[in-house]
C-alpha positions in Angstrom: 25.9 5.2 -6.7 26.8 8.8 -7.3 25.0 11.9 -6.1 24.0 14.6 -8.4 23.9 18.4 -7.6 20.4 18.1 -8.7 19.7 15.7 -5.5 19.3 12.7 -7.4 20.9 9.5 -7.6 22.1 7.7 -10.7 22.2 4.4 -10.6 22.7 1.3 -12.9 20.3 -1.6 -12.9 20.9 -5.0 -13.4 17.7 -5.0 -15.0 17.7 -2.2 -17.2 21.2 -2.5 -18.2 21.3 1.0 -18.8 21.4 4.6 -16.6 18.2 5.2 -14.6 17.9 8.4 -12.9 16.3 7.8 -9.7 14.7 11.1 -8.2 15.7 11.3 -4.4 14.8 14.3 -3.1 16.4 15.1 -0.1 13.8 17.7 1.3 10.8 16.8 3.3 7.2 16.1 1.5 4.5 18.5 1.7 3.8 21.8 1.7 3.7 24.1 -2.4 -0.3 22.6 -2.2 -1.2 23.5 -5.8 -4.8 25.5 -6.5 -7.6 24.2 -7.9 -7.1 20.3 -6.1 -4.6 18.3 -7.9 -4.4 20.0 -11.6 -0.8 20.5 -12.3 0.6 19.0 -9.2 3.8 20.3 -7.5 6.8 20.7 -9.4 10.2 18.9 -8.1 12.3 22.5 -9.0 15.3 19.8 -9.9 16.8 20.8 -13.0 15.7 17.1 -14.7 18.6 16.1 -17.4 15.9 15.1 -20.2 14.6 16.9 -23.2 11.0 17.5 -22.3 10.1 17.1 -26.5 11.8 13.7 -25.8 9.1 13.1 -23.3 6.3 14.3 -25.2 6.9 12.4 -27.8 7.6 8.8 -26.2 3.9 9.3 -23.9 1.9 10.0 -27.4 4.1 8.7 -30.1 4.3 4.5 -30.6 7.2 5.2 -33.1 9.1 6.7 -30.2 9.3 4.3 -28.0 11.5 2.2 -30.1 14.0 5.3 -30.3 16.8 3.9 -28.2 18.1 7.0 -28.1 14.9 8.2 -25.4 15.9 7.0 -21.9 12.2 5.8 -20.9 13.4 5.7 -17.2 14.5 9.3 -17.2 11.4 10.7 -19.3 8.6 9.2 -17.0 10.5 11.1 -14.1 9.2 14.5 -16.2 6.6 16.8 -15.9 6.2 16.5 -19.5 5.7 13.0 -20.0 2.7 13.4 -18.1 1.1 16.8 -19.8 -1.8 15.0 -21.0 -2.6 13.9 -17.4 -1.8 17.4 -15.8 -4.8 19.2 -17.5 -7.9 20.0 -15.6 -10.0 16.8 -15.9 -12.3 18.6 -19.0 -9.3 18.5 -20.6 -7.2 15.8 -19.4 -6.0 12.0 -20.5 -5.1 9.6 -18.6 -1.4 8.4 -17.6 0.5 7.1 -20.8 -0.2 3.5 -21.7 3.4 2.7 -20.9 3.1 3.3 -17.1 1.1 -0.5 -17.0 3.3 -2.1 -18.9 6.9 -0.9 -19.2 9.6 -2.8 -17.0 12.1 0.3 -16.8 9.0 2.7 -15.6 7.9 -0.5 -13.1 11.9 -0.2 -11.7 11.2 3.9 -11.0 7.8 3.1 -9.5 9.7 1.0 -7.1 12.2 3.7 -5.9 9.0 6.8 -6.4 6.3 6.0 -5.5 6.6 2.5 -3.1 9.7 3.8 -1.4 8.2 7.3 -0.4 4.6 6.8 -0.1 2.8 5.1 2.6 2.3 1.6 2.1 -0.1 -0.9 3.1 1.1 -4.1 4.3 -1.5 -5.9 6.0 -4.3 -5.8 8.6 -4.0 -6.0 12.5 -5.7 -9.0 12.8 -3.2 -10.5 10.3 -0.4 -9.4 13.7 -3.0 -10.2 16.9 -0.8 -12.0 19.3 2.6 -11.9 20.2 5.2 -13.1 17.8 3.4 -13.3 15.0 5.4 -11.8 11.9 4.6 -11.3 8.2 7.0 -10.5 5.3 6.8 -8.3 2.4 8.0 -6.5 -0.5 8.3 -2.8 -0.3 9.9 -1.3 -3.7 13.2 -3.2 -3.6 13.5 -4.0 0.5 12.0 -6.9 2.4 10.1 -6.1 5.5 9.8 -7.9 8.5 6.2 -6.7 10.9 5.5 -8.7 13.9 4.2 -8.3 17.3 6.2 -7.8 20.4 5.5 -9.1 23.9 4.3 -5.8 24.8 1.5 -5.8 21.8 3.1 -3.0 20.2 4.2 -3.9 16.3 7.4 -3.2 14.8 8.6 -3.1 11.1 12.3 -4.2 10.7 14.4 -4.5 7.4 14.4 -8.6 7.2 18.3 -9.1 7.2 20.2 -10.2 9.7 23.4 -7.7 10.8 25.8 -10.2 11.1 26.6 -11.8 7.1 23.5 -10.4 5.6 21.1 -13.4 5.6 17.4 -13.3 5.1 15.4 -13.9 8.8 12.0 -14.5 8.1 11.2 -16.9 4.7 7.6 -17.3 5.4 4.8 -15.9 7.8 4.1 -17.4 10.9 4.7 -17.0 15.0 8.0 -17.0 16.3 9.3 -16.3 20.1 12.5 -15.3 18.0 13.8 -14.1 15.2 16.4 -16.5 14.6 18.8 -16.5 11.6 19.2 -19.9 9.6 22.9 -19.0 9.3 25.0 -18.6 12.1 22.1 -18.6 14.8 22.1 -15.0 15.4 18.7 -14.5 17.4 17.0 -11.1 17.9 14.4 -10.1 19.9 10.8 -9.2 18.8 11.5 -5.6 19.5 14.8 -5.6 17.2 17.4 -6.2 19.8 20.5 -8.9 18.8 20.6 -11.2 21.9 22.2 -14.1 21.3 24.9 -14.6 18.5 27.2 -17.7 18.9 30.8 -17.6 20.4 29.7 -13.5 20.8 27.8 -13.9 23.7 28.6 -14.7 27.6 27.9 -17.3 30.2 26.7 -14.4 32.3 24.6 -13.3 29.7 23.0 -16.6 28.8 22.1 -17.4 32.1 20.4 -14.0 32.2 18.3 -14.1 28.9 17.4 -17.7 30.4 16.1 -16.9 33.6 14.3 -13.1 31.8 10.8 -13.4 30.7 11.7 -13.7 27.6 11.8 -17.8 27.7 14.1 -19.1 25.5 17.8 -20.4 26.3 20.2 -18.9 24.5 22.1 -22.3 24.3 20.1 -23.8 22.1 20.3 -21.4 19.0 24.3 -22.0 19.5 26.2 -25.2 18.7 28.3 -27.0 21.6 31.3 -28.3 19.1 31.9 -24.4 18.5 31.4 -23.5 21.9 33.7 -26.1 22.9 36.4 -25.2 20.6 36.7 -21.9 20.6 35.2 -20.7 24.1 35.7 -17.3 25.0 37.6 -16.2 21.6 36.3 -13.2 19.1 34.3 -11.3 21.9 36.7 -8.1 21.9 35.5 -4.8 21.0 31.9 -6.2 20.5 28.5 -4.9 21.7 25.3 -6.8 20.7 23.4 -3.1 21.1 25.4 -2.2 18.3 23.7 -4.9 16.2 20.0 -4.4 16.1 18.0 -5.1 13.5 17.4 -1.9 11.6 13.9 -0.4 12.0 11.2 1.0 9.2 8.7 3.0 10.2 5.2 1.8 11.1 1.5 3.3 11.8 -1.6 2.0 12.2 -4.8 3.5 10.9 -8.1 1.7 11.7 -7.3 -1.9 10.9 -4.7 -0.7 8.9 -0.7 -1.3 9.0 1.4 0.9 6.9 4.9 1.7 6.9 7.4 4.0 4.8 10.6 3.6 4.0 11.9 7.2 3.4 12.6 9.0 7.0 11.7 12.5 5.6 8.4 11.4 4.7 5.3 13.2 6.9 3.7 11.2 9.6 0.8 9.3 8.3 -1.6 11.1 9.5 -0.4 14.2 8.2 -0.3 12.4 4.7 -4.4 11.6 5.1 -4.7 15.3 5.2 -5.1 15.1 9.2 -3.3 18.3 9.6 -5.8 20.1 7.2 -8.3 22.3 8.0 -11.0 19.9 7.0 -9.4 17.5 9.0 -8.8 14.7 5.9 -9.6 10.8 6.0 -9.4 11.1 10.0 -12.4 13.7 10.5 -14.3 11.6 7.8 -14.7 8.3 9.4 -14.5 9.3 12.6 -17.4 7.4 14.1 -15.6 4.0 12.6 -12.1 5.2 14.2 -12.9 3.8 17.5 -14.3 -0.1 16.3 -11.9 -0.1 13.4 -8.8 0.6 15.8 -10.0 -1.7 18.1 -9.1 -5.3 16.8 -7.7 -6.8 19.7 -8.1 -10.6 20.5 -7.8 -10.5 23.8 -9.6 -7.9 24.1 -13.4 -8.6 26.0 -14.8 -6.2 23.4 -13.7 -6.0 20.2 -14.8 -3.6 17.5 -13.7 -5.6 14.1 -13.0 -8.8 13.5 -11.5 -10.8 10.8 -13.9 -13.6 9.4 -12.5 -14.3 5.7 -9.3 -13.2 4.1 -7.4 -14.5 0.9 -5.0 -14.1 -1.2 -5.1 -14.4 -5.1 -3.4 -12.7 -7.9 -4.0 -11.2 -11.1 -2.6 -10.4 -14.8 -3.1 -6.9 -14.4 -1.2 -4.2 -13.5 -1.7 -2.7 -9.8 -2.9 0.6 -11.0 -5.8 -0.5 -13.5 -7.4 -2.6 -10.3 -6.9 0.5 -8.2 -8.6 2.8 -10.6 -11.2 0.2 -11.2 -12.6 0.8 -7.9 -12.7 4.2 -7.3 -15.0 4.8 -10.3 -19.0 3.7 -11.0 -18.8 4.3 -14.3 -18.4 0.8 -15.1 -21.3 -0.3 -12.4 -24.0 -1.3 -14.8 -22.3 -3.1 -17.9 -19.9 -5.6 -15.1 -21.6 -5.6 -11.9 -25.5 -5.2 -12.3 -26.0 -7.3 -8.9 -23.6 -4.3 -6.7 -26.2 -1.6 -8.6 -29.0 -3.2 -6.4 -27.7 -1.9 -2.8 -25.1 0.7 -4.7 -27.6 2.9 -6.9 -25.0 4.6 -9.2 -27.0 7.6 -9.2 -26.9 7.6 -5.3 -22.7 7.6 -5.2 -21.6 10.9 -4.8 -17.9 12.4 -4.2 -16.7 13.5 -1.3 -13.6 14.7 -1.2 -11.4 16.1 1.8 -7.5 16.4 1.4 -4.9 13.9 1.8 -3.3 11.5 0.0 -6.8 9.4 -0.6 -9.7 9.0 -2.9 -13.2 9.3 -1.4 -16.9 9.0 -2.4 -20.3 7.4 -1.6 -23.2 5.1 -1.8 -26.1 7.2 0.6 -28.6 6.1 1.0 -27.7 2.2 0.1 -30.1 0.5 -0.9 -32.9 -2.8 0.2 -31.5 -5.0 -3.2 -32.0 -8.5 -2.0 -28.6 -8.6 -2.2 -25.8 -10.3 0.6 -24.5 -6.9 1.7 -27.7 -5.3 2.0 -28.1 -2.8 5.2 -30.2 -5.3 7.1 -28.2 -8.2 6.6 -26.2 -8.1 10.0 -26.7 -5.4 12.4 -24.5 -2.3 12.8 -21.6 -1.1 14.1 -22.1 0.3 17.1 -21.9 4.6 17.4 -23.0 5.1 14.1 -25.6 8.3 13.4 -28.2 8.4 11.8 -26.3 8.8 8.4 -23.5 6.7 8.5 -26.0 3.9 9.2 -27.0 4.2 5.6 -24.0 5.1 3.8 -21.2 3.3 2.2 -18.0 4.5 2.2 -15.6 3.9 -0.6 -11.8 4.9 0.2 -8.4 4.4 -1.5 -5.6 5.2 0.2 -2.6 5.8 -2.3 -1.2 3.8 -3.4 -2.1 0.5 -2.4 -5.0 0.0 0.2 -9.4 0.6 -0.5 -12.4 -0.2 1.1 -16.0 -0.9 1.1 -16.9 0.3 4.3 -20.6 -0.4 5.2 -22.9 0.0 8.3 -21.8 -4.2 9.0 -18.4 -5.0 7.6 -15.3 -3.7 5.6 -14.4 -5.3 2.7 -10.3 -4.6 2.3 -8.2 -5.2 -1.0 -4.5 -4.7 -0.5 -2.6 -4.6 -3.7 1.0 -4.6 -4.6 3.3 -5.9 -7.9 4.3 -9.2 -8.2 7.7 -9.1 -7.2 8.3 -12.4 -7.7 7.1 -12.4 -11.3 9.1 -9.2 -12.0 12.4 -10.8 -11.2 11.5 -14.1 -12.8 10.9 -12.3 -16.3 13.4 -10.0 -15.7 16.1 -12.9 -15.6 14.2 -14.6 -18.8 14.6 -10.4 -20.3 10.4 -10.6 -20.6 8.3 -8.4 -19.6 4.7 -9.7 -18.8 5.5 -9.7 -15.1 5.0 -5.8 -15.0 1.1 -6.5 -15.5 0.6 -8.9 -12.6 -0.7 -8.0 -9.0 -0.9 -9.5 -5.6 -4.1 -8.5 -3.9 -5.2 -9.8 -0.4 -9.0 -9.5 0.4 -10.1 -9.4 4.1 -13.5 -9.4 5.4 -14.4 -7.9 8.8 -17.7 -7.2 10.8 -18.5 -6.4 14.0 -19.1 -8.5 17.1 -22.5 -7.4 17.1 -22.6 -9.4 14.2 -21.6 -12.7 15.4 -24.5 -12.4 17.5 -26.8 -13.0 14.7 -27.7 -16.9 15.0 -27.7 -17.2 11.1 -23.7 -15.2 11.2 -22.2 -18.0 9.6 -24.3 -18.4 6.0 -24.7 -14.8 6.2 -21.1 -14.2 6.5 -20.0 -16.5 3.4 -23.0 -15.0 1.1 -21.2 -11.9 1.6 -17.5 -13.3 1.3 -19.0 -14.7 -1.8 -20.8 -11.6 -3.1 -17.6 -9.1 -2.4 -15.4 -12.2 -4.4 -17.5 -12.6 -7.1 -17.6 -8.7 -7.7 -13.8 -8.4 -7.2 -13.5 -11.4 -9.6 -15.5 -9.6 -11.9 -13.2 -6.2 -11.9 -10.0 -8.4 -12.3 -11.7 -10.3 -15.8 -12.5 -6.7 -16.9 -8.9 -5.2 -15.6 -7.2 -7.9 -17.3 -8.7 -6.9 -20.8 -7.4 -3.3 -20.2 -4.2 -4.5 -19.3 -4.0 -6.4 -23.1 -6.2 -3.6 -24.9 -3.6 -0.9 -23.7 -0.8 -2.6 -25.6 -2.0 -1.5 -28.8 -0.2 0.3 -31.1 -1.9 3.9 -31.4 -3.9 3.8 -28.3 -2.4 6.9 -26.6 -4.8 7.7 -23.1 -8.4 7.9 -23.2 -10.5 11.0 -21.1 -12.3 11.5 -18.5 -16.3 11.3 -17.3 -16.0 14.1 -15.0 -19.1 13.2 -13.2 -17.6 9.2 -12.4 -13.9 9.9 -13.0 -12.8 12.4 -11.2 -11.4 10.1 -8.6 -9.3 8.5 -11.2 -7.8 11.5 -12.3 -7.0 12.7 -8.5 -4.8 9.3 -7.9 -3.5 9.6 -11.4 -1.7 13.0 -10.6 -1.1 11.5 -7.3 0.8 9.1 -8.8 2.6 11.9 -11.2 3.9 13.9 -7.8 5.5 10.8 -6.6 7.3 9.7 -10.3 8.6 13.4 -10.4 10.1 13.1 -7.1 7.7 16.0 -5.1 4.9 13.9 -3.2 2.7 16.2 -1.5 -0.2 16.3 1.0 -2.6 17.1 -1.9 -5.9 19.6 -1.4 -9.6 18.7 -1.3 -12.2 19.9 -4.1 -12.3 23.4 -3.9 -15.7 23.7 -4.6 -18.7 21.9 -5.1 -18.9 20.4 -8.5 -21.4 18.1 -10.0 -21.4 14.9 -8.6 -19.5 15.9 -5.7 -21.0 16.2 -1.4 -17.5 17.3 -0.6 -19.5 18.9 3.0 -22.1 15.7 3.2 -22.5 15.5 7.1 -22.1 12.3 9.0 
């Protein structure tokens, strides 16, 4: 790997088979906040080694992108691959067709945009009690989270430092993370503390008799021991050896972690360190339940009573952009226009790296999620107790937060898919998604002596309606294939929130996230001030 004076990488993929520039930049993220919200986004100032015709031509032209002579990897890192996109939304088009479909853009995406950006990776009640651990995919790394004794979780990278073995293989509780290998065994808070023929009797009889309950002798084996007592412990220290960290936050119910160190804190990313105070001053009256998901806890504000996980042939950013606009409300779900009037959402959007708008006041449909179905959360005003809230945190994470539950859909690619078809050199993988659904309400609700039927007519109504965007998603993801089909436009007045991710998206690819602005000024559609 080789670093350019430009402060990127090249690199060669296996997959590709070809150079791939990689944008790294070295500086922080933030700051060079564009006018007018997100038209035009912030520039990298890298001098990019790509012909910007080149990149023009291969977002618009189906001729050019069978020009073997256009690196597609280097282009979509370009300002001008994504003119069209960059135009104020009267004018704009969406993101080239190729961004949902092409396997050496889906390889940039991993380094861009899921390497840099916050990412999702679960909910806390998915990590409640100590040593519980879940593993995913992040870009190209494979994350441990779990729970320490303490309560506090961690994120580690899930290799262990001895040979390089995978810890964790599946989800579940563990006291220790114990390598299948060699029976290295680490801590839940990272630290190495027992590795065969490397650790003392003094220290084994001290990790046995600590409160950590486990004896180091049995993740060692006694023929070894016996054997070769005492040898290879020279110049070794097991602090030395720790498993190596990622960084973690919590927001609400929310885990997220990032894998680039320069990145802002997550907050910060939200747009807390705005004026208008971002995502955090907007849904501050649900902060305190949200946050508050512990089990042991006498009383809890959210609780978990439905989660699943399904998949989908389409690509992650058509289901994200599905549910940020209401445009498509009345032709695919006619039963969510009953409680979600479409003329009744409205925009409102603060900065931060987020989409926002709202149902107020929903509506009395006969529906499952209707505002009387379960009682409130409690702290609500006299607003929030008849709005619904309808966030997307980029790139990965949205909501339906009502007055009685949150509805969560975590999405990210397939990985497992994308390097199955990219050892069979196919490429249908880059249009498949993971999402995991989770349904939480309040304990107020549990109260309610017909909870349980209530709760699973809304599990099924949210399901139904999710299954109903991924039919209509997975149509897109075919139609978009078609030769000539170069980008559609916008519907300003339902759209809008597309076309903010969208450029969101386009600051990441370039290599200059930012902590982008809110609206600027009231427009139609939009109750950027609506008070709550």
């Amino acid at each position: 790997m080789l670093l350019l004076k430009n402060g990127t990488y090249r690199l060669t993929s296996r997959v590709l088979k070809k150079s791939v520039v990689v944008s790294r930049q070295l500086s922080t993220m933030g700051g060079g906040a564009a006018t007018g919200g997100v038209t035009g986004g912030a520039t990298g100032g890298t001098d990019r080694p790509y012909s910007s015709e080149a990149a023009q031509r291969l977002a618009v032209d189906d001729s050019a992108r069978e020009d073997r002579s256009i690196n597609i990897a280097e282009a979509a890192q370009t300002e001008e691959f994504y003119a069209g996109t960059r135009q104020s939304i009267d004018k704009a088009m969406t993101l080239p067709p190729l961004v949902y479909s092409n396997p050496e853009i889906s390889v940039v995406e991993r380094a861009n945009v899921w390497e840099r950006a916050w990412t999702c990776v679960g909910v806390t009640t998915q990590i409640a009690k100590h040593g519980d651990t879940i593993q995913r995919r992040v870009g190209t790394e494979n994350i441990i989270i779990t729970r320490d004794k303490k309560g506090t979780l961690r994120a580690f990278k899930n290799v262990c430092r001895h040979r390089g073995a995978v810890l964790v293989r599946k989800d579940g509780r563990y006291p220790i993370l114990s390598c299948q290998y060699h029976r290295w065994g680490y801590s839940l808070d990272g630290r190495l503390v027992a590795a065969p023929l490397f650790t003392s009797e003094e220290e084994k009889d001290e990790l046995k008799d600590s409160d950590m309950k486990f004896d180091p002798k049995d993740y060692e084996c006694a023929e070894l021991n016996e054997a070769f007592q005492g040898l290879g412990r020279k110049e070794f220290n097991k602090n030395d050896f720790p498993l190596i960290p990622v960084r973690l936050e919590v927001f609400g119910h929310l885990i997220f972690v990032n894998i680039d160190s320069s990145a802002p804190p997550l907050l910060e990313y939200l747009g807390g360190e705005n004026k208008d105070g971002g995502l955090p001053e907007q849904i501050k009256e649900y902060l305190p339940f949200m946050s508050n998901t512990d089990p042991k806890s006498k009383d809890p504000g959210l609780i978990s009573v439905r989660s699943k996980t399904i998949s989908s042939k389409a690509n992650w950013k058509l289901l994200v952009e599905n549910f940020m606009e209401y445009y498509h409300l009345p032709s695919v779900h006619p039963s969510l226009c009953a409680v979600s009037a479409v003329d009744d959402h409205h925009r409102t959007q603060v900065a931060g790296n987020h989409t926002s708008f709202v149902t107020r006041p929903i509506s009395k449909g006969g529906t499952p999620i209707d505002p009387h179905v379960l009682p409130h959360f409690e702290g609500l005003g006299p607003n929030n107790n008849q709005t619904a809230w309808f966030h997307c945190i980029f790139p990965n994470v949205f909501w339906f937060l009502l007055p009685h539950s949150v509805f969560t859909v975590i999405v990210s690619p397939d990985y497992k898919a994308l390097e199955t078809d990219a050892g069979r050199g196919v490429t249908d993988a880059v249009g498949m998604t993971i999402e995991q659904l989770d349904l939480s309400v309040s304990k107020e609700a549990l109260d309610d002596p017909d909870a349980e039927a209530k709760i699973e007519e809304m599990w099924r109504f949210y399901f139904d309606t999710n299954d109903e965007d991924i039919d209509i998603c997975q149509t897109v993801q075919e139609g978009i294939k078609a030769k000539g089909y170069e980008g559609g436009r916008f519907s300003f007045r339902f759209e809008e929130t597309i076309h903010r991710f969208q450029n969101i998206y386009v600051d990441h690819m370039i290599g200059a996230p930012r902590v982008v602005p809110g609206d600027s000024e009231m427009a139609p559609g939009s109750a950027r001030g609506i008070s709550i």
